[in-house]
C-alpha positions in Angstrom: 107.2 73.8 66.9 104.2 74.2 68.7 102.1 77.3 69.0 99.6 78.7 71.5 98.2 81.8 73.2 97.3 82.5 76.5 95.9 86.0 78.1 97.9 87.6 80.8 97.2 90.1 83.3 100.0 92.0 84.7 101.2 93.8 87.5 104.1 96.6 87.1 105.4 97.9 89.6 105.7 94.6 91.5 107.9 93.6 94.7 109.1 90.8 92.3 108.8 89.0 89.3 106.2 86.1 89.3 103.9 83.6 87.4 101.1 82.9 88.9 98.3 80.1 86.7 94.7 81.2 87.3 93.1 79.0 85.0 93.6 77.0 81.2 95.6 79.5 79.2 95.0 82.9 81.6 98.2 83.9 84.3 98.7 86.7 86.0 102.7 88.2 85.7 103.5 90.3 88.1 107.0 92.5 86.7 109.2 94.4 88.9 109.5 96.6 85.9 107.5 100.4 85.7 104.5 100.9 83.0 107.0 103.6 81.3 108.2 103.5 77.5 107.5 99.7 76.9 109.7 98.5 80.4 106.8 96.0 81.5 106.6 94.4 78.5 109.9 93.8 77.8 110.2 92.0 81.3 107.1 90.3 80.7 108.6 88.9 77.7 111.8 87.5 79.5 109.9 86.3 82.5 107.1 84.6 80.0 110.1 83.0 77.6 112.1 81.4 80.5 109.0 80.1 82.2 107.7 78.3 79.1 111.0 77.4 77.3 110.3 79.3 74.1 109.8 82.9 72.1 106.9 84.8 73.4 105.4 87.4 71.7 102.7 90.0 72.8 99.9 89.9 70.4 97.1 91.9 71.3 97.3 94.4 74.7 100.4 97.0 74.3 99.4 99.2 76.0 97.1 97.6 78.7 97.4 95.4 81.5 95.5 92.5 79.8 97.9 90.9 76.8 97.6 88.4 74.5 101.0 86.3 74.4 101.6 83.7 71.8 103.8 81.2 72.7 106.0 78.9 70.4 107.2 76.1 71.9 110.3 73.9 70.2 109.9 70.3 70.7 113.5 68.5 71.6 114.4 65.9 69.5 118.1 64.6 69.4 118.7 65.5 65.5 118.3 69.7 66.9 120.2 69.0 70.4 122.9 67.5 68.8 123.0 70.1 66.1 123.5 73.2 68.7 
């Protein structure tokens, strides 16, 4: 298992939900989700853990529009594929 962090800017409020790479370890994430009681980040969550294949978690940035995300990554091997 592999861990990083990247920062995130994000968009509620959005036409649609979207990744977009502006640079090593910075996106922005653009959430059709509203700003209200925590919606945003929930989505951002989802969006963030399908795009990178593992559990996201915000770190830093609850309640603002530039997060901290720590990603862990779990590396394949065929003893944990088989095992599922």
């Amino acid at each position: 298992m592999t861990n990083s962090r990247i920062t995130v800017d994000v968009k509620p409020g959005a036409k649609e939900n979207r990744i977009e790479r502006i640079g090593e370890g910075w996106y922005i994430v653009s959430v059709r989700a509203p700003r209200k009681k925590g919606k945003a980040n929930v989505e951002i969550i989802k969006l963030l853990q399908k795009h990178f294949g593992g559990r996201a978690r915000i770190v830093q940035g609850f309640r603002s529009t530039r997060k901290i995300v720590e990603i862990e990554k779990y590396a394949c091997t065929k003893d944990n594929v088989e095992n599922i």
